[in-house]
C-alpha positions as CSV (number, residue, x, y, z in Angstrom):
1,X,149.4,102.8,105.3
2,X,148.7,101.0,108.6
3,X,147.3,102.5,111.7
4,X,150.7,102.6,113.5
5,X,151.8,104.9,110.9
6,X,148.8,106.9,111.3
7,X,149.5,107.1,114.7
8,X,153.3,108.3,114.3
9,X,152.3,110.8,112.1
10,X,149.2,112.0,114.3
11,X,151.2,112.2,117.7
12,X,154.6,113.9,115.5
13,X,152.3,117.1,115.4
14,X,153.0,119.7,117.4
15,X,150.9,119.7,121.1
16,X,149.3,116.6,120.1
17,X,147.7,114.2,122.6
18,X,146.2,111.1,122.2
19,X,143.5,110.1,123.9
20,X,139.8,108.0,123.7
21,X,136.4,108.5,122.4
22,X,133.6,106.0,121.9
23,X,136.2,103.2,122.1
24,X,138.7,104.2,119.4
25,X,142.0,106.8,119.7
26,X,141.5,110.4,118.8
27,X,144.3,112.6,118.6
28,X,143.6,116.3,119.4
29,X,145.3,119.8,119.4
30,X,144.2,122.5,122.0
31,X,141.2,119.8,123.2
32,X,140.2,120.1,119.5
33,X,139.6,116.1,117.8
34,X,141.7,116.1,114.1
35,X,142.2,112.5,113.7
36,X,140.5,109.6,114.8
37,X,141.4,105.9,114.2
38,X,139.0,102.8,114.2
39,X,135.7,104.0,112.8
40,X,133.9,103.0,111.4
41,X,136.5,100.0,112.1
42,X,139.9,99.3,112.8
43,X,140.6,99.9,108.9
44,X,139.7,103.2,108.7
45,X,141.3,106.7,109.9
46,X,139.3,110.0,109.9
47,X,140.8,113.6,109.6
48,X,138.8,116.7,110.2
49,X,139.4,118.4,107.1
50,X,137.3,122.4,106.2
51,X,134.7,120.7,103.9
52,X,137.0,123.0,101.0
53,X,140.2,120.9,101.6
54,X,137.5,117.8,101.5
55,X,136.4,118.7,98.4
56,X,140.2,118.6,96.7
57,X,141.0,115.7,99.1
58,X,138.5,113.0,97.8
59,X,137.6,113.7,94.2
60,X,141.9,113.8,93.9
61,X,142.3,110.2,96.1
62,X,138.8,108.6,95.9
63,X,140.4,105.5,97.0
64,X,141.7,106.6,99.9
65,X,139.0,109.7,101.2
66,X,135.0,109.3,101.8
67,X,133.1,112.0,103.5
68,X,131.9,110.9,107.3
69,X,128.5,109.9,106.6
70,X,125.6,112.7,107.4
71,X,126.1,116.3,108.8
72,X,130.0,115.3,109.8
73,X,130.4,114.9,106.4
74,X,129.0,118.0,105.6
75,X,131.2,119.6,108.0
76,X,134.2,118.0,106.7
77,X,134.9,115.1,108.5
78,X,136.9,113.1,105.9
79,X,137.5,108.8,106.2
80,X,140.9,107.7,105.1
81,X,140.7,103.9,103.8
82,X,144.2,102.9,105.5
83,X,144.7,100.1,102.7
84,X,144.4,102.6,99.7
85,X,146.1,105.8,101.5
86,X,149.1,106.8,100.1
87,X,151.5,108.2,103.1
88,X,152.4,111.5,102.0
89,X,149.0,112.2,100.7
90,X,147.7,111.5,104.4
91,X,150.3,113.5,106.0
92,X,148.8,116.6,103.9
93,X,145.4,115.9,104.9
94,X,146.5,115.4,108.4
95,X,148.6,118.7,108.6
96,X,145.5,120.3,106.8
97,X,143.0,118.5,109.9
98,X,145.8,119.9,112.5
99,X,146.1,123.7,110.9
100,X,142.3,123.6,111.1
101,X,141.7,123.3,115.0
102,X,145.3,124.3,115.6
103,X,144.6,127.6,117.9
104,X,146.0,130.9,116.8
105,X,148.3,130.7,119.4
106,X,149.7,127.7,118.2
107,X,149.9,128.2,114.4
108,X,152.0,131.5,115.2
109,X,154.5,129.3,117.6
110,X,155.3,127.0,114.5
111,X,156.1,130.3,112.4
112,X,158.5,131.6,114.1
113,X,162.1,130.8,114.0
């Protein structure tokens, strides 16, 4: 997978915006980060998984999903090696990050026809 694709799939979301934090994009729903790309480096993605979904997410794809290193780890903050990440696994994980700090509000919009 390359960034760019990363990207598409990121900004697809529903009331998704990208924007910047500490030199890298971040893509965000209700002012809440679920993605990140470029860090540790431009060769890595981040999704902000419930440390639950991390737990299926990385022993599953241990190629492609590290915990964040420390308490963001702890907290579920899950690294996607771009090179090793399969596209449809991503787009889970990413739908999983979104649903996560989605608000309410949001979540119910998507649900109804």
């Amino acid at each position: 997978m390359t960034a760019n694709q990363f990207r598409r799939m990121a900004v697809s979301l529903p009331e998704v915006e990208e924007r910047a934090h500490l030199n890298h994009p971040d893509f965000r729903v209700g002012g809440k980060v679920f993605a990140t790309l470029g860090y540790p480096d431009k060769r890595w993605g981040m999704v902000k998984l419930t440390p639950e979904a991390q737990r299926i997410f990385v022993p599953t794809h241990p190629n492609a999903f590290v915990p964040a290193p420390g308490v963001w780890g702890l907290q579920g903050s899950t690294l996607v090696r771009l090179r090793f990440a399969d596209a449809d696994v991503v787009d889970e994980a990413m739908r999983a990050a979104w649903f996560h700090r989605a608000t309410k509000r949001t979540r119910e919009r998507l649900r109804k026809p």
